[in-house]
Every structure is written in C-alpha cells, then in structure tokens.
Gaussian input, Z-matrix of N, CA and C with variables (Angstrom, degrees):
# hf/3-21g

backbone

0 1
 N
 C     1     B1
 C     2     B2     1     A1
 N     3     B3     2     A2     1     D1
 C     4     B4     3     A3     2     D2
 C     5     B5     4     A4     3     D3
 N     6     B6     5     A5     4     D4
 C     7     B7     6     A6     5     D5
 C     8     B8     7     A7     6     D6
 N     9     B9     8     A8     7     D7
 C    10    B10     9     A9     8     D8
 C    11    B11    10    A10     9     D9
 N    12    B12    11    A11    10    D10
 C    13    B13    12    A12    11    D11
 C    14    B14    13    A13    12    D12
 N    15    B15    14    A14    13    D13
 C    16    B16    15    A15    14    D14
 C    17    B17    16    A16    15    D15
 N    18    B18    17    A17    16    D16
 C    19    B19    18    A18    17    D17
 C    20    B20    19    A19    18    D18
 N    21    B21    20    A20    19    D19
 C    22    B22    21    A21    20    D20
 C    23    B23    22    A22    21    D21
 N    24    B24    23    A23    22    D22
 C    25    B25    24    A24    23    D23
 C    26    B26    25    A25    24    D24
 N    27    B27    26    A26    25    D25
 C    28    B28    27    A27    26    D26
 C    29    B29    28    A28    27    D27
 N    30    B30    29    A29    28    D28
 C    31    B31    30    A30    29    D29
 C    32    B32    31    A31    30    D30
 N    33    B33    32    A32    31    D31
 C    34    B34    33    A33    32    D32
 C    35    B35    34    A34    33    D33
 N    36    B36    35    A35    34    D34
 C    37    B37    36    A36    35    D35
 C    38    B38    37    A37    36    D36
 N    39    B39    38    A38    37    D37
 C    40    B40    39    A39    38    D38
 C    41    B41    40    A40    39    D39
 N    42    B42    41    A41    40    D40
 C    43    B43    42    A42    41    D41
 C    44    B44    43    A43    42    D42
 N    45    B45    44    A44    43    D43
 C    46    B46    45    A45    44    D44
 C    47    B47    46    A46    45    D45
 N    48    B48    47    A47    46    D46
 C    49    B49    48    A48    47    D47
 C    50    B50    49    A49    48    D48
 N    51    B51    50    A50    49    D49
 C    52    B52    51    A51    50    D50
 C    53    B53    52    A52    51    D51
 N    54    B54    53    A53    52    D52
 C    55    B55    54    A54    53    D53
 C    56    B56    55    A55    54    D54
 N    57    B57    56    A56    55    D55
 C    58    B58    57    A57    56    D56
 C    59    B59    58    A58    57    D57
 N    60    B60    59    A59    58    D58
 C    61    B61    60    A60    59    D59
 C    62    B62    61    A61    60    D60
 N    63    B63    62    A62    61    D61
 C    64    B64    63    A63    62    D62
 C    65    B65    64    A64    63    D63
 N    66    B66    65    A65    64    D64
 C    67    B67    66    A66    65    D65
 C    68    B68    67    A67    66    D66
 N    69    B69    68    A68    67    D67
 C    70    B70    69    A69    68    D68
 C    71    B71    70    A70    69    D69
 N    72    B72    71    A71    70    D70
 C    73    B73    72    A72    71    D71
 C    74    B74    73    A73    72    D72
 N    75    B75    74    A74    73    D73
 C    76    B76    75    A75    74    D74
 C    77    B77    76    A76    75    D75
 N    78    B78    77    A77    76    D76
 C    79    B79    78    A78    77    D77
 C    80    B80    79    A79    78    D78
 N    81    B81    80    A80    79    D79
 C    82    B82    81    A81    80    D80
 C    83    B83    82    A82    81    D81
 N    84    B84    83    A83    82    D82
 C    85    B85    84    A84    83    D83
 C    86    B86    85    A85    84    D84
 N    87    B87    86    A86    85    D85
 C    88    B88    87    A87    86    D86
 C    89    B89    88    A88    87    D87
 N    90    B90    89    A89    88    D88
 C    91    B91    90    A90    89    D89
 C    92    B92    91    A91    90    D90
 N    93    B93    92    A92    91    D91
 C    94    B94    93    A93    92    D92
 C    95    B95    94    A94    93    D93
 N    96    B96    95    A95    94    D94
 C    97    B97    96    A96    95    D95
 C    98    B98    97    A97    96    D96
 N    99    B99    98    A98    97    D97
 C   100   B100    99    A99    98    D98
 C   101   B101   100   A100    99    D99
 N   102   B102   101   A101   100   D100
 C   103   B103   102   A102   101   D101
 C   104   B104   103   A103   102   D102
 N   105   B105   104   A104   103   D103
 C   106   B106   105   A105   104   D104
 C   107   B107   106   A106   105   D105
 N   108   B108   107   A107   106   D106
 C   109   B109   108   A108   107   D107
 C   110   B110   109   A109   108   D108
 N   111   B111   110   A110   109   D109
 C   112   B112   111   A111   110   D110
 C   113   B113   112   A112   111   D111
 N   114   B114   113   A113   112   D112
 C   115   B115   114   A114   113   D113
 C   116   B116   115   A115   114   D114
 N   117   B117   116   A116   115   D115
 C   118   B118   117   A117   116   D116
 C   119   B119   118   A118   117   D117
 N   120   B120   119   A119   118   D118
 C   121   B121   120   A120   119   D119
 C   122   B122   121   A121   120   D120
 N   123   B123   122   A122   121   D121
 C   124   B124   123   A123   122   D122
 C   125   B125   124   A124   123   D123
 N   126   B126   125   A125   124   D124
 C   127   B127   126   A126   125   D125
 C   128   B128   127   A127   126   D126
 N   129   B129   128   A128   127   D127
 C   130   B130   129   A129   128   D128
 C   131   B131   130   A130   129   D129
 N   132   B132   131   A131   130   D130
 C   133   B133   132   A132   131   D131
 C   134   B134   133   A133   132   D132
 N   135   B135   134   A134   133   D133
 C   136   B136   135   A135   134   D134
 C   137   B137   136   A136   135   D135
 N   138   B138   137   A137   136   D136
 C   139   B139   138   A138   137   D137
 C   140   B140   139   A139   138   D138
 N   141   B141   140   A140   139   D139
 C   142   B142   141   A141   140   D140
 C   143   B143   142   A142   141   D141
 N   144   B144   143   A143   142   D142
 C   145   B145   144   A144   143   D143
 C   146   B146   145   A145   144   D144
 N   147   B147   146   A146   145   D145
 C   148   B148   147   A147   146   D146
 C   149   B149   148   A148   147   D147
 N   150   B150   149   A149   148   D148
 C   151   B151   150   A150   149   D149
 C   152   B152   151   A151   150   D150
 N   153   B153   152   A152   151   D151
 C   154   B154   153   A153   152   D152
 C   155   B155   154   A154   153   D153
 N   156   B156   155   A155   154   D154
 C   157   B157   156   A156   155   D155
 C   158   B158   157   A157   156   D156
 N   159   B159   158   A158   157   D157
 C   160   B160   159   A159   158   D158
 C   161   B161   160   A160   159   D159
 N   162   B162   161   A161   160   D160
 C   163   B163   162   A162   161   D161
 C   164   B164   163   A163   162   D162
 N   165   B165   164   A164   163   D163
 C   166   B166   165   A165   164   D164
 C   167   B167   166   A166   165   D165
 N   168   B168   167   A167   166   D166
 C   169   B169   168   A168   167   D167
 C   170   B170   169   A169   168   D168
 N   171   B171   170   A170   169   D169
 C   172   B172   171   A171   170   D170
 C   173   B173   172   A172   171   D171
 N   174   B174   173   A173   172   D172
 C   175   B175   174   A174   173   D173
 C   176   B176   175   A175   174   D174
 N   177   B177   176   A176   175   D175
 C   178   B178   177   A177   176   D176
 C   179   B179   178   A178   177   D177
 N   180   B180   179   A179   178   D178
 C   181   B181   180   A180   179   D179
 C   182   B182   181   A181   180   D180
 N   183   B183   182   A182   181   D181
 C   184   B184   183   A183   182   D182
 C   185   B185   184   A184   183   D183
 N   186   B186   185   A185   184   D184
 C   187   B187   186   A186   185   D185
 C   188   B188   187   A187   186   D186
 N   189   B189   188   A188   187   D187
 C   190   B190   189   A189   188   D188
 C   191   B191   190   A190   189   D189
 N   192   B192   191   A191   190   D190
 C   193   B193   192   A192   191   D191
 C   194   B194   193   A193   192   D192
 N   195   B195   194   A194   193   D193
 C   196   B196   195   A195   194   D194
 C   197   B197   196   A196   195   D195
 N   198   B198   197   A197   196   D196
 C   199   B199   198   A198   197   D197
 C   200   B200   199   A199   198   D198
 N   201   B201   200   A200   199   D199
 C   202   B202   201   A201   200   D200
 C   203   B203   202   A202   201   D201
 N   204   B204   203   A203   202   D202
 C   205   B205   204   A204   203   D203
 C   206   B206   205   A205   204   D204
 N   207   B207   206   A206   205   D205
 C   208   B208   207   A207   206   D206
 C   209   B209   208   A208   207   D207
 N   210   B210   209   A209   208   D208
 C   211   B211   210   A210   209   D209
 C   212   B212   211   A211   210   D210

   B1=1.4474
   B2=1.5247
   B3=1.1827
   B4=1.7620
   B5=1.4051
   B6=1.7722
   B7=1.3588
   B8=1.7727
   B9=1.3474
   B10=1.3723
   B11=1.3044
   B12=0.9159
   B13=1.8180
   B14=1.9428
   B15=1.6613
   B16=1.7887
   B17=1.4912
   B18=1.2599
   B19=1.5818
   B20=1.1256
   B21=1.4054
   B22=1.7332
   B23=1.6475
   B24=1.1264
   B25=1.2257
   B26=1.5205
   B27=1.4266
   B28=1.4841
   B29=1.7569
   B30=1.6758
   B31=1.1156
   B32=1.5255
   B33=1.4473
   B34=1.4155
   B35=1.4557
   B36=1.3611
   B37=1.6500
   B38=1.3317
   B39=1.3005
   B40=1.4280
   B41=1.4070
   B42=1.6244
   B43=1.9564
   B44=1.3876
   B45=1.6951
   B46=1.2522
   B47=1.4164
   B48=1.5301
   B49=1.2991
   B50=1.8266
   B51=1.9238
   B52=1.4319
   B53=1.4409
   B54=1.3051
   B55=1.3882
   B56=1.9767
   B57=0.9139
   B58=1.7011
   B59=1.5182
   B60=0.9644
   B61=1.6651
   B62=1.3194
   B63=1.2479
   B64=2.0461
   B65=1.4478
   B66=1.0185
   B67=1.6838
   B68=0.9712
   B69=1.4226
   B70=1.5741
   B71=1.2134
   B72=1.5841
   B73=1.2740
   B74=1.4644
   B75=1.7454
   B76=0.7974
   B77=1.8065
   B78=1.3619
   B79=1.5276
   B80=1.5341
   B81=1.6174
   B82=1.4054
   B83=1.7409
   B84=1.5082
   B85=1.8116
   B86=1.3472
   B87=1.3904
   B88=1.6381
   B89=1.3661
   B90=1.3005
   B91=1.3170
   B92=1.7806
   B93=1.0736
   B94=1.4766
   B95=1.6775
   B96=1.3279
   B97=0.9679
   B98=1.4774
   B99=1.8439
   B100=1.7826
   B101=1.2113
   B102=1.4951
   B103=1.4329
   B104=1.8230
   B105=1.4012
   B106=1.1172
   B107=1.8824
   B108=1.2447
   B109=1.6852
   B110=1.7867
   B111=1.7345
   B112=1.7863
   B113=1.4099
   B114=1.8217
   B115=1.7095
   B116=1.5345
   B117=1.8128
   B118=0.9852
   B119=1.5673
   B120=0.8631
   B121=1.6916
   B122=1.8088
   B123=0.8829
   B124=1.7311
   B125=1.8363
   B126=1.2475
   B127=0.9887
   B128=1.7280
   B129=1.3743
   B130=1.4755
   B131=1.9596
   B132=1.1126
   B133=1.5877
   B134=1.8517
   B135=1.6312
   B136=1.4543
   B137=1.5957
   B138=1.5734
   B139=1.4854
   B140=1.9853
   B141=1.5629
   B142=1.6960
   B143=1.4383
   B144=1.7138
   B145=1.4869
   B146=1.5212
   B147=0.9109
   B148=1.5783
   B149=1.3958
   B150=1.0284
   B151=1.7980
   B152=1.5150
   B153=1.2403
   B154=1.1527
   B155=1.7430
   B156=1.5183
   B157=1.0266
   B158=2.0677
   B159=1.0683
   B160=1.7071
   B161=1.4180
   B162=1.4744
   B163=1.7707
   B164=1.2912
   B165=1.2777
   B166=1.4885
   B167=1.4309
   B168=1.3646
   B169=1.7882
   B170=1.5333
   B171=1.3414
   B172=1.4415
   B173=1.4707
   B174=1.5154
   B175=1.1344
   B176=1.1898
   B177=1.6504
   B178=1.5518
   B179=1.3341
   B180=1.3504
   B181=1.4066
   B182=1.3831
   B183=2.0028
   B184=1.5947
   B185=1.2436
   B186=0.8541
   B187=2.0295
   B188=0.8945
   B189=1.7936
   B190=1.2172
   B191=1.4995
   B192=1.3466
   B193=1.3031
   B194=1.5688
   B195=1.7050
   B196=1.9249
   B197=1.2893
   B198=1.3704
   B199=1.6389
   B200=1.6241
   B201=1.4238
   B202=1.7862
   B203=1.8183
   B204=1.3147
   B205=2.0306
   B206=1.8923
   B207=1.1932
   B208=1.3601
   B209=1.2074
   B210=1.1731
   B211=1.5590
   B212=0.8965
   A1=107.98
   A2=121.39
   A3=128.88
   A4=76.69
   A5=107.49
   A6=127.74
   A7=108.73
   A8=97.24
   A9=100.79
   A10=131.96
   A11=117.06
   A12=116.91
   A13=121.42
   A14=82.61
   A15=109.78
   A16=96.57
   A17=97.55
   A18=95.94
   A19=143.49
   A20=112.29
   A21=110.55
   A22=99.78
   A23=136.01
   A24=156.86
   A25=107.00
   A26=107.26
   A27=145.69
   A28=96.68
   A29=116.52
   A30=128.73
   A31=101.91
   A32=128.55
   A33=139.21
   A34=104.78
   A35=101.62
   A36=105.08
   A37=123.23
   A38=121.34
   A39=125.67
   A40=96.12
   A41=101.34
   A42=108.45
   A43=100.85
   A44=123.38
   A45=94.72
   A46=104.31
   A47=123.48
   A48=123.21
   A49=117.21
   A50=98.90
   A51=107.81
   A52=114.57
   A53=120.29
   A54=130.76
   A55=104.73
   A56=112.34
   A57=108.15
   A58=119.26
   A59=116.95
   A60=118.51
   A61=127.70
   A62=103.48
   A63=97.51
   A64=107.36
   A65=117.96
   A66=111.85
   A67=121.61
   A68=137.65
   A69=135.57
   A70=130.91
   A71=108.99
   A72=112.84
   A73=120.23
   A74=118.74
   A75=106.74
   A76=131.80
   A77=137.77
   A78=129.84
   A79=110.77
   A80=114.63
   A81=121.08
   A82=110.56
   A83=93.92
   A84=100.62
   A85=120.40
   A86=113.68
   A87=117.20
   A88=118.34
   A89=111.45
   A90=111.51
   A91=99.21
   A92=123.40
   A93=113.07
   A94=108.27
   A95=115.95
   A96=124.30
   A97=109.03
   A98=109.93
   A99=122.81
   A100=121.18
   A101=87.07
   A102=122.18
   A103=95.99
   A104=120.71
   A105=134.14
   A106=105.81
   A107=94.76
   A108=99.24
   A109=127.24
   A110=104.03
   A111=115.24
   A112=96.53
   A113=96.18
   A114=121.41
   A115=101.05
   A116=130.01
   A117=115.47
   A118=128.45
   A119=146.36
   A120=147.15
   A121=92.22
   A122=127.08
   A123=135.66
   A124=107.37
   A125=111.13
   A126=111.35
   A127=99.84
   A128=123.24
   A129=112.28
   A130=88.84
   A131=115.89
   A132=120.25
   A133=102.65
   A134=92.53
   A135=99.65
   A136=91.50
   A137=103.34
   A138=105.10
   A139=89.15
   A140=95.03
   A141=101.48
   A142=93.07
   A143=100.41
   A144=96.09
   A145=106.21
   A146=128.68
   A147=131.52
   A148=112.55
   A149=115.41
   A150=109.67
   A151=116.11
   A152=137.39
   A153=143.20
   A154=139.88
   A155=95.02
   A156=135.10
   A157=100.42
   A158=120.96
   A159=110.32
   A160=117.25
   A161=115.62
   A162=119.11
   A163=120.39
   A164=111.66
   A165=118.79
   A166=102.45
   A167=91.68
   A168=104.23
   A169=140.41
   A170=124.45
   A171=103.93
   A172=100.80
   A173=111.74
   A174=122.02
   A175=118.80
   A176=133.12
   A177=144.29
   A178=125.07
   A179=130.77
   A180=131.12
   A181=87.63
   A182=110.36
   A183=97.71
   A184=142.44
   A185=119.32
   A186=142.11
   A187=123.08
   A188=138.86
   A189=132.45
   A190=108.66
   A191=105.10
   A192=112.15
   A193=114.26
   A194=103.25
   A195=96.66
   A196=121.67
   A197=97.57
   A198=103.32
   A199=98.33
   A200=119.91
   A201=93.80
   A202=97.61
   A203=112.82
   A204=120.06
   A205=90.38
   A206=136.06
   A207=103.87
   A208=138.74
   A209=148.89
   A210=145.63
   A211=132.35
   D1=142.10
   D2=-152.72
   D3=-132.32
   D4=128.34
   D5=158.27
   D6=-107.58
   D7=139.47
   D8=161.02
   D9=-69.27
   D10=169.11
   D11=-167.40
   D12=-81.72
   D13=-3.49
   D14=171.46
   D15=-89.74
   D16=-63.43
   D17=178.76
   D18=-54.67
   D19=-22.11
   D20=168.11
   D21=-111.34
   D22=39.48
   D23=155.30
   D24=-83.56
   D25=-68.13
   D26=-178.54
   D27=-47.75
   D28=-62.66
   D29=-152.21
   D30=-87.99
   D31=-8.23
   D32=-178.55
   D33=-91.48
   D34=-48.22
   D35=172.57
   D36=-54.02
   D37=-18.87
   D38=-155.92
   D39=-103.19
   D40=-40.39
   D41=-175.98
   D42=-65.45
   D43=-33.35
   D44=-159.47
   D45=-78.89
   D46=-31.41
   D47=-154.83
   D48=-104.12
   D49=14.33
   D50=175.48
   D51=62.35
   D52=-132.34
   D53=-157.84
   D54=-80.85
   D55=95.96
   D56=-171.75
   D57=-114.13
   D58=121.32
   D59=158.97
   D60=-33.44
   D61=104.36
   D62=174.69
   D63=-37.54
   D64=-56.14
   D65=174.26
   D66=-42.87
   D67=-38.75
   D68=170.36
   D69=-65.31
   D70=-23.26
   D71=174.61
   D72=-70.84
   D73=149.36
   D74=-176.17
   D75=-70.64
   D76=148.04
   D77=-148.13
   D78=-56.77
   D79=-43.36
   D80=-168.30
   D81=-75.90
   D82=-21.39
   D83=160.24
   D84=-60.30
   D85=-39.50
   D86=-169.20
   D87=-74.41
   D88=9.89
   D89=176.73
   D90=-100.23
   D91=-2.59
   D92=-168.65
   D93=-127.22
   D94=28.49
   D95=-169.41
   D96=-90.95
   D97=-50.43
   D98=146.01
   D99=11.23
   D100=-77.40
   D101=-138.94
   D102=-88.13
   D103=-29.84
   D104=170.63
   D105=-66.60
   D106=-75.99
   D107=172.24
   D108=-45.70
   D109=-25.22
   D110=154.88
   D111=-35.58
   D112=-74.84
   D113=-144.87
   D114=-57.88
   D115=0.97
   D116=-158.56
   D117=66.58
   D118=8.53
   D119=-141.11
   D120=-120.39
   D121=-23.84
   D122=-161.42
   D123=-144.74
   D124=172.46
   D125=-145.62
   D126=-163.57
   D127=106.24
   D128=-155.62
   D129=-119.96
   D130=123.30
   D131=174.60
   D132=-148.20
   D133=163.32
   D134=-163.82
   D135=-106.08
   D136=163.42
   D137=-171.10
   D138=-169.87
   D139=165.45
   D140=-177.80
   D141=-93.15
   D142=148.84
   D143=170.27
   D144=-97.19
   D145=-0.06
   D146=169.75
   D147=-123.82
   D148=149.09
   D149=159.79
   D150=-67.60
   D151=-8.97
   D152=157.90
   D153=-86.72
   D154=-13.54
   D155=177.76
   D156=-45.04
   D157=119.00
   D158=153.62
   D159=-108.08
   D160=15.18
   D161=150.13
   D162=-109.02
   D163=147.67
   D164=174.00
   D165=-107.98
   D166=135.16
   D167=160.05
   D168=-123.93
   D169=166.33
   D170=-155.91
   D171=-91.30
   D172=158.85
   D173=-179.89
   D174=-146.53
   D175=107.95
   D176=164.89
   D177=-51.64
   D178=121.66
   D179=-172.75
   D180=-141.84
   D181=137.46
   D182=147.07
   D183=-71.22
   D184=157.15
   D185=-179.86
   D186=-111.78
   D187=-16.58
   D188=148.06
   D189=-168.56
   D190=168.34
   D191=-177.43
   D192=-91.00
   D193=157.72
   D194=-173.54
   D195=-114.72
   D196=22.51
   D197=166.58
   D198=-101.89
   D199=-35.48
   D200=-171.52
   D201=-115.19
   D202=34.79
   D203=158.25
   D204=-107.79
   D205=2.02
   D206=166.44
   D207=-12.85
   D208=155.43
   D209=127.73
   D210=-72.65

C-alpha cells in the first residue's frame, strides 16, 4: 500500500501526538485523514473531552502501522 507524502505526514502527526482532536489537526491534514481511515491505518471515534462534558467530539488515534499492514 503506497502513501502519499500528505499522507504519511498526516499519519506521523497522529503517531506522534496519540489520541488527537480533528480540530487540532492541522487544516491541509484533514483532508487525508479519509483516505487514511479507507487504508485502515487510523481510527476516528467520538468521546467526551471532560467528564462533565454533554458533547462528544471526534478524536483520531492510530490503528496500525504501514510498513508491516502491506498488501
């Protein structure tokens, strides 16, 4: 599986900084997040950011690595 050079940009950012807010990421990243979550590699679920919180928001974490998910 061949990542683009957005995409493992995208997918480095996410490893380094773990569990992240779509909102935090940077904008020209959020377009390759999709295309990441297609490839399987990421993993997008909603969660409270407070325990008091009555909104949930989304949050990107990786799910595997793309040197040993080849095809």
């Amino acid at each position: 599986m061949k990542l683009t050079k957005l995409e493992m940009e995208t997918y480095e950012f996410i490893r380094r900084h773990g569990d992240v807010m779509t909102v935090n990421i940077p904008p020209r990243m959020r377009g390759a997040v999709p295309s990441l979550k297609n490839k399987g590699l990421v993993e997008v679920y909603k969660d409270y950011t407070t325990p008091w919180s009555t909104k949930k928001m989304k949050f990107v974490r990786v799910k595997g690595d793309p040197d040993t998910q080849q095809q």
